[in-house]
C-alpha positions in Angstrom: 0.9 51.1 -47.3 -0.2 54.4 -47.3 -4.1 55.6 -47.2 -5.1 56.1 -51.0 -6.4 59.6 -52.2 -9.2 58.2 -54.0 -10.5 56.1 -50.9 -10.3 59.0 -49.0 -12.1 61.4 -51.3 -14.8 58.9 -52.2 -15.4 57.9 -48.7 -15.6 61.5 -47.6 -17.8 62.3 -50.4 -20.7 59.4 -49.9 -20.3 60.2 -45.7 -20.9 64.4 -46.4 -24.0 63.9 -49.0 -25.5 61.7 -46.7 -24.8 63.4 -43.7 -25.4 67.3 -45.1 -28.6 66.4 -47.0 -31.3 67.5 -44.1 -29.0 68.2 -41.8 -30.2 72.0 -40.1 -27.6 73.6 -41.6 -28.7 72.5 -44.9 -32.3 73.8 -44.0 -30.7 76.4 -42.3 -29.2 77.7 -46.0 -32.4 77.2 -47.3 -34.8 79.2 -45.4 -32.1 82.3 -45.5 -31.6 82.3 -49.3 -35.2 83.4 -49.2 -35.0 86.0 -47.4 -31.3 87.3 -48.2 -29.2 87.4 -51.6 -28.3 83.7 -52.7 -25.1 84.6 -53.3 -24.3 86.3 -49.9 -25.8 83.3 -48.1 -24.3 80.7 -50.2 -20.6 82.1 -49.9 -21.0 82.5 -46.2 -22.2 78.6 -45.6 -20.2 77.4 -48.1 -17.3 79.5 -46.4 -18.1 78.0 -43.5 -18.5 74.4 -44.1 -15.3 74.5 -46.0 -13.6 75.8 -42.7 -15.1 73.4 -40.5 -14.1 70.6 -42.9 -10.2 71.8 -43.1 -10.1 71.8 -39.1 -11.7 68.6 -38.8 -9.6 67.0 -41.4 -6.7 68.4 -39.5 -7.4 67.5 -36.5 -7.9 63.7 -37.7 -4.6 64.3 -39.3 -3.3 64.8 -35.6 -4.6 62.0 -34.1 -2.2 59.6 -35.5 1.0 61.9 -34.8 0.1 62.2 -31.3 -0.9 58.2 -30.4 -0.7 54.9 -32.7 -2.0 54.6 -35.7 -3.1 51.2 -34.8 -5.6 53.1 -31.8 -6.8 55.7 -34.2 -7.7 53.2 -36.4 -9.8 51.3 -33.6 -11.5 53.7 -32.7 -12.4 55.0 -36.4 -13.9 51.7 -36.4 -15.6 52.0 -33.2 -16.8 55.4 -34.4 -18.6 54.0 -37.9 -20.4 51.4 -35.9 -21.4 53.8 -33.3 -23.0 56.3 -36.2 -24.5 53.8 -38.2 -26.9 52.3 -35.4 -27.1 55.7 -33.7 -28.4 56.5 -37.8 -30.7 53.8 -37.9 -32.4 54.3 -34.7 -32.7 57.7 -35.6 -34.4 56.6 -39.0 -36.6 54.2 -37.4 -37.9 56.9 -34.8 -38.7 59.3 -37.9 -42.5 59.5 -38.5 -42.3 60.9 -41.7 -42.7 64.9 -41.1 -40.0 67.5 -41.3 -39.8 68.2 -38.1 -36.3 69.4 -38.5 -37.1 71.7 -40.9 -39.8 73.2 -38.7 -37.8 73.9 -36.0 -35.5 75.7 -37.7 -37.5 78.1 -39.6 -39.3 78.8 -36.3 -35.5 79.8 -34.9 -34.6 81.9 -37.6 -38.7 83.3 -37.9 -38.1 84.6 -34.2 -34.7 85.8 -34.8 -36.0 87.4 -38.1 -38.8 89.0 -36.4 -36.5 90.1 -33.1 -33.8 91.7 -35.6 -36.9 93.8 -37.9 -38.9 95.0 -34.7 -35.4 96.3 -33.6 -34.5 97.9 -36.7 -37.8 99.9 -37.1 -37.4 101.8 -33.7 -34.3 103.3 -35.0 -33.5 106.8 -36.1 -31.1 107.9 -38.6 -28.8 109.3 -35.3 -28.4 105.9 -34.0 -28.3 104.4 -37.5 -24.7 106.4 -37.7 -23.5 105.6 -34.6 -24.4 102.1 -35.3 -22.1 101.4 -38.3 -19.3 103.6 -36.5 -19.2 101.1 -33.4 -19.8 98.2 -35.9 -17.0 95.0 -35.0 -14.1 95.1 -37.0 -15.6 91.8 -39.0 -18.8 93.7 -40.1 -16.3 96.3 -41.5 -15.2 94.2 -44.3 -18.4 91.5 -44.7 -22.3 91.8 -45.6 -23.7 91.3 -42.4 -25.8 88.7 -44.2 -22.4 87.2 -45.2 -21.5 86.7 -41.4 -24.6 85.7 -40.2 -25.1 82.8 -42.5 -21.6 82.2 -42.1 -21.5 82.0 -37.5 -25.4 79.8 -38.1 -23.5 77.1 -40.6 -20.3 77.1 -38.4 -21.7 76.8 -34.8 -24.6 74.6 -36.0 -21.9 72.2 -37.2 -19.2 72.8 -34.6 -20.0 69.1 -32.6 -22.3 67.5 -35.1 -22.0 64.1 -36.1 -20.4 64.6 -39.4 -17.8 66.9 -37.8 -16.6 64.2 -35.4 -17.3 61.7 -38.2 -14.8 63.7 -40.7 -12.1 63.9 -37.9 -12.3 60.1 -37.7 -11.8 59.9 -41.6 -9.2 62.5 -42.0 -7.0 59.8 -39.4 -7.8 56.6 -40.9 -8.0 57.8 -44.4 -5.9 60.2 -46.3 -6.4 63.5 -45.2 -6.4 65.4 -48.4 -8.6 63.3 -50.5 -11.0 63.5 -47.3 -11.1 67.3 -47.2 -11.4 67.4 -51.3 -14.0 65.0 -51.0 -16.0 66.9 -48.3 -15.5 70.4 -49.7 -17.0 69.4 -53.0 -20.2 67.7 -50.9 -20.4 70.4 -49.1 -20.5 72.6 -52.6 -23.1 70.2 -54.0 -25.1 70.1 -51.2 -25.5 73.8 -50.0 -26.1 75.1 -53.5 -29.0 72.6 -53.9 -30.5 73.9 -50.4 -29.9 77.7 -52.0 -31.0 77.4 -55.2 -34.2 74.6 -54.3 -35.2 76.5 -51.0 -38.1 75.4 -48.9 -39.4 74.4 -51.8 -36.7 71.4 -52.1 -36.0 70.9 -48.4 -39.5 70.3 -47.5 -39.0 67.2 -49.8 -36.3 66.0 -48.3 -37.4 62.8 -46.1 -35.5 62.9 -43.3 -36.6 59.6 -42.0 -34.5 58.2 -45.4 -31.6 60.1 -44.8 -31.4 58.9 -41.6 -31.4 55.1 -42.6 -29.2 55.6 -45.9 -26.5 57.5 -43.4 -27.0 54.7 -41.5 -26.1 51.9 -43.6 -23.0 53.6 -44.7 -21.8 54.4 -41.6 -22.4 51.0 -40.9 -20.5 49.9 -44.2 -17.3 51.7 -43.8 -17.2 50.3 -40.4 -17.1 46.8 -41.7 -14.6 47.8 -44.0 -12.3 49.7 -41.6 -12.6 46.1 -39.5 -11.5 44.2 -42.3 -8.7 46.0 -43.1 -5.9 46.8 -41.1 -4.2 49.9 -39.4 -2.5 50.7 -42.7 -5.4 50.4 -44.9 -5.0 46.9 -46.3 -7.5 44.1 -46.4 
């Protein structure tokens, strides 16, 4: 029997909230929608997330093409577990404080400050020159557009819901896994736009942590019971 849309996109959609909601990227969207137009930052994270979670959902697509199902589905399995207590021991080391969300205003603070102390020394001449020799990228996007678009992606590229979608996306079936993540990932990094700091330093990390824990934790009992094809 086949992997069903609906467990796929439901799966995805509980695993991306979870795993999205004070993530860095997510404070990451936050901090820059103060300083930049919402709408330029929010299309180039969203663009970016969207990407990340197409190639990770094909990549889990792969898997089983390329060895057995039954092994993909193992180590799906194996993968669940491993996230849920690596979750929880993250939770349970939490003290409380956004420390997360610290770090990564003080990233973007210094790059902030680097990129303004920069831009004051310039003169109208180099100015010129400066959008001549621009790369062929910044010809056609906001800079903002491809700045919040390269943090998002590269912050993401590795994380544990990447490598946690790719296990999905081949135990699970794949296009209800990328609908289901592309509409978290909507939900997700238009609340951390449109709330800002404001939101994200309410955010309790230590609970996110636990609650990604436990699901992790759940689908991995539930990818145990049930077999390679998806049947209890």
């Amino acid at each position: 029997m086949a992997p069903s849309l609906l467990g796929g996109f439901t799966k995805s959609l509980a695993m991306t909230v979870l795993s999205e909601i004070g993530d860095k990227t997510f404070f990451a969207a936050a901090i820059l929608a103060m300083r930049h137009p919402r709408k330029l930052v929010l299309s180039g994270c969203l663009s970016a997330l969207i990407v990340m979670t197409a190639l990770s959902a094909c990549l889990g697509w792969a898997a089983p093409n390329l060895i057995s199902r039954k092994w993909t589905h193992h180590v799906t399995t194996l993968l669940f577990f491993g996230f849920g207590i690596w979750s929880l021991w993250e939770g349970f080391k939490e003290d409380g404080d956004s420390e997360e969300l610290a770090e990564v205003e003080a990233e973007l603070d210094a790059a902030f400050k680097s990129n303004k102390g920069e831009s004051k020394t310039k003169s109208k001449a180099n100015e010129d020159i400066k959008k001549q020799q621009r790369p062929f990228l910044m010809q056609f996007f906001s800079p903002i557009f491809i700045k919040a678009f390269s943090i998002t992606f590269f912050g993401e590229w590795g994380d544990k819901s990447q490598i946690a979608t790719i296990g999905l996306a081949a135990d699970e079936n794949p296009f209800g896994v990328v609908l289901g993540g592309i509409i978290a990932q909507a939900l997700c990094t238009t609340a951390a736009v449109l709330g800002g700091k404001s939101l994200a330093s309410q955010i309790s990390e230590k609970m996110v942590e636990l609650s990604s824990g436990v699901l992790f934790l759940l689908f991995g009992i539930m990818s145990l019971l049930s077999g390679p094809e998806g049947e209890l």
